[in-house]
C-alpha positions in Angstrom: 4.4 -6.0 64.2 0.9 -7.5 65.4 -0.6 -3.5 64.4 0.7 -3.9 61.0 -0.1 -7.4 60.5 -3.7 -6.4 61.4 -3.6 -3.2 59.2 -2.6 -5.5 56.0 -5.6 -8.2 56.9 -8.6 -5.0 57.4 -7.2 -3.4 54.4 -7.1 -6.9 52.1 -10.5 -7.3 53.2 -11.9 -4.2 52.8 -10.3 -4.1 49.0 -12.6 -7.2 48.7 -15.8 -6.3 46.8 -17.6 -8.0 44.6 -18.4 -4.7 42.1 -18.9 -5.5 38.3 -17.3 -2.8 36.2 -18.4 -3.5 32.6 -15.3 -2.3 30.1 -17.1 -1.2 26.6 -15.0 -3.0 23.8 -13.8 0.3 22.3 -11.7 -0.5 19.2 -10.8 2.1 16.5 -12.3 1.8 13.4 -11.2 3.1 10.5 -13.6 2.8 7.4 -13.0 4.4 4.1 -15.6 5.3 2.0 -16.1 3.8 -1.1 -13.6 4.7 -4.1 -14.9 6.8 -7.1 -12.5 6.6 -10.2 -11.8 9.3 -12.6 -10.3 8.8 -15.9 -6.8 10.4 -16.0 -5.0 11.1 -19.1 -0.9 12.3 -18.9 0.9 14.3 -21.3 3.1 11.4 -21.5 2.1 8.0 -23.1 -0.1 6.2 -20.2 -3.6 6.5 -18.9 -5.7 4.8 -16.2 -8.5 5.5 -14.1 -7.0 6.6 -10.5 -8.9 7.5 -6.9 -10.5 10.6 -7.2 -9.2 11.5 -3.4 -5.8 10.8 -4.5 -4.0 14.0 -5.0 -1.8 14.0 -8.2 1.4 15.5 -8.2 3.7 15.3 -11.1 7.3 14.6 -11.5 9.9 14.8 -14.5 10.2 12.0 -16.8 6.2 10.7 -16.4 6.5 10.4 -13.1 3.6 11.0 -10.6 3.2 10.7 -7.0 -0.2 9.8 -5.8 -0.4 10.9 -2.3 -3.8 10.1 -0.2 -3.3 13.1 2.7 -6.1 11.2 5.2 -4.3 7.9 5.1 -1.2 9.4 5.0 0.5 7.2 2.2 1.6 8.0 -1.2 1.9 5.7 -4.6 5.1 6.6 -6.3 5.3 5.7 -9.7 8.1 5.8 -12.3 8.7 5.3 -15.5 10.8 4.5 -17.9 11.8 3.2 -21.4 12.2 -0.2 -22.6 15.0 -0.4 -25.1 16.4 -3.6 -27.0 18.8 -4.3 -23.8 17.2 -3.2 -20.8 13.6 -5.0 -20.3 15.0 -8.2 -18.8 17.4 -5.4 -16.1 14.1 -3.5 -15.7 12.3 -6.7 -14.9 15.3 -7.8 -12.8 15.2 -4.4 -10.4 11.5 -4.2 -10.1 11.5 -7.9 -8.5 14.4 -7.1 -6.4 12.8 -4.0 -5.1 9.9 -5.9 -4.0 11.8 -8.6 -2.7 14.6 -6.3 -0.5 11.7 -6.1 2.2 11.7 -9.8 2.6 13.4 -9.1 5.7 10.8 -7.3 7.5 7.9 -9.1 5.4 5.4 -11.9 6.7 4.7 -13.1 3.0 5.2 -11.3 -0.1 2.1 -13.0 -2.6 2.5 -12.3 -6.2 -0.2 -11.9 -8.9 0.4 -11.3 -12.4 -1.7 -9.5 -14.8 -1.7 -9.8 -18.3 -4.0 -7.5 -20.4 -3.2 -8.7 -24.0 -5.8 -6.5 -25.2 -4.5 -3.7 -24.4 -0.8 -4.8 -24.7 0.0 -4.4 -20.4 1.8 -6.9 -18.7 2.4 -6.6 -15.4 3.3 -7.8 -11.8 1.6 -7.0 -8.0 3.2 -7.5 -5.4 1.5 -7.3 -1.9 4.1 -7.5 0.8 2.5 -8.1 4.1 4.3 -7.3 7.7 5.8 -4.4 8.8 8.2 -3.7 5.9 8.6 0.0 4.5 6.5 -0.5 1.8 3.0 -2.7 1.5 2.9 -2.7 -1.9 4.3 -3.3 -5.5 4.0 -3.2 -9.1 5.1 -2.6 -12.5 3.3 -2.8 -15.9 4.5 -2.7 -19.3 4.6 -3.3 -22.7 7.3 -5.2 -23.2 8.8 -3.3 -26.2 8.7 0.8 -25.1 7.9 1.6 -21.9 7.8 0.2 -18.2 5.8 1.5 -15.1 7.0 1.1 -11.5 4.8 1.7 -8.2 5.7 1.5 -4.7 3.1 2.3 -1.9 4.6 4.1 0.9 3.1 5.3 4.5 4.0 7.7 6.3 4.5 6.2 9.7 5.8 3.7 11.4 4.9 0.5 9.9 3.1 -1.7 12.2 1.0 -4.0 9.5 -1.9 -4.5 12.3 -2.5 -0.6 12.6 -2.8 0.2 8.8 -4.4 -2.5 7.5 -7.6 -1.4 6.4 -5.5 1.7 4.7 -3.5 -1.2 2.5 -6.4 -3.4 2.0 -8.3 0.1 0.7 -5.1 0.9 -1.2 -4.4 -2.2 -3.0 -7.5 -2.1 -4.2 -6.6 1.3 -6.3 -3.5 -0.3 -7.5 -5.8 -2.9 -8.9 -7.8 -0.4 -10.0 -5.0 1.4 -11.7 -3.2 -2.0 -13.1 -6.6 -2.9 -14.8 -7.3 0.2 -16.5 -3.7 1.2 -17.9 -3.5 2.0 -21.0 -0.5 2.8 -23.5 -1.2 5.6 -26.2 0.6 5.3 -29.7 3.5 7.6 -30.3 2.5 9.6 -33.1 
C-alpha cells in the first residue's frame, strides 16, 4: 500500500512541469469571392441578373434551379400564374412556406420589396437557425404571374457552420429580387 502510495506521489510530481504549449487559433475560414452578375433572359416571361457561378438548370413550367456546386446549396424557383382567384392563395402558401420552419428557426425577419417601376412586388424572407431552408421569397405582379424561391443546402443544417454561405447567398437573392423583370406577352 505505502509502494503504491509512493508510486502516485513521484508520478504527480513528475507530471508537474511548468511547459507553455502555445495552441495557434486555427479557425476555418470560408471567404467567397466577390459576385459577378450576368444578365439572364428565359424563354418564359421573367428576367434578372443571377451569379455567374451559379449553374442554371431548367425545369418545366419556368422553373429553374440555381444550384452553387462549392457551397453546396441550390435556389429553387417556381413559378406560376396569377389568375382572378388565386393571388391572395398564392400569397397565402408562399407565407406559410416560410413560416413552417418556425419550429427550427431563431428569427424569421421579413423585408418587402416593392419595385413599382417595374411592376414587382415581392417578399424576403431570411430564416435564421438551423431550419431546412435559410431563405425565402416570392415576387410578382399581382395580376399574371408569381415567382417562388427557397434556398436549400445540402447538409446538415447547423446555422453557425454555413453562415458565411447564406450571408453570400442572400445577397444573390437580393440581387435577383432587385433586378426582376416581367416581359409583355405579345
Amino acid at each position: 500500500m505505502r509502494f503504491l502510495l509512493a508510486l502516485l506521489l513521484i508520478l504527480g510530481l513528475a507530471s508537474c512541469n511548468n511547459e507553455v504549449v502555445i495552441k495557434s487559433k486555427a479557425q476555418l475560414r470560408l471567404d467567397y469571392t466577390k459576385a459577378n452578375y450576368e444578365n439572364f433572359e428565359t424563354d418564359c416571361l421573367y428576367s434578372f441578373q443571377k451569379n455567374e457561378r451559379a449553374i442554371l438548370q431548367r425545369k418545366r413550367n419556368c422553373g429553374l434551379n440555381l444550384h452553387y456546386p462549392k457551397m453546396k446549396a441550390t435556389l429553387y424557383i417556381t413559378y406560376q400564374n396569377v389568375n382572378e382567384s388565386n393571388l391572395e392563395s398564392l400569397l397565402r402558401d408562399a407565407q406559410k412556406l416560410a413560416y413552417d420552419h418556425a419550429i427550427k428557426a431563431e428569427s424569421i425577419p421579413e423585408q418587402p420589396f416593392l419595385n413599382p417601376d417595374e411592376n414587382v412586388y415581392g417578399m424576403f424572407y431570411m430564416i435564421n437557425g438551423n431550419a431546412a431552408t435559410q431563405a425565402e421569397f416570392y415576387v410578382t405582379d399581382s395580376l399574371h404571374h408569381f415567382i417562388t424561391g427557397a434556398l436549400y443546402f445540402e447538409a446538415k443544417p447547423n446555422f453557425d457552420s454555413i453562415y458565411p454561405a447564406v450571408v453570400y447567398l442572400r445577397n444573390d437573392i437580393r440581387k435577383i429580387m432587385e433586378t426582376f423583370k416581367w416581359r409583355s406577352e405579345e
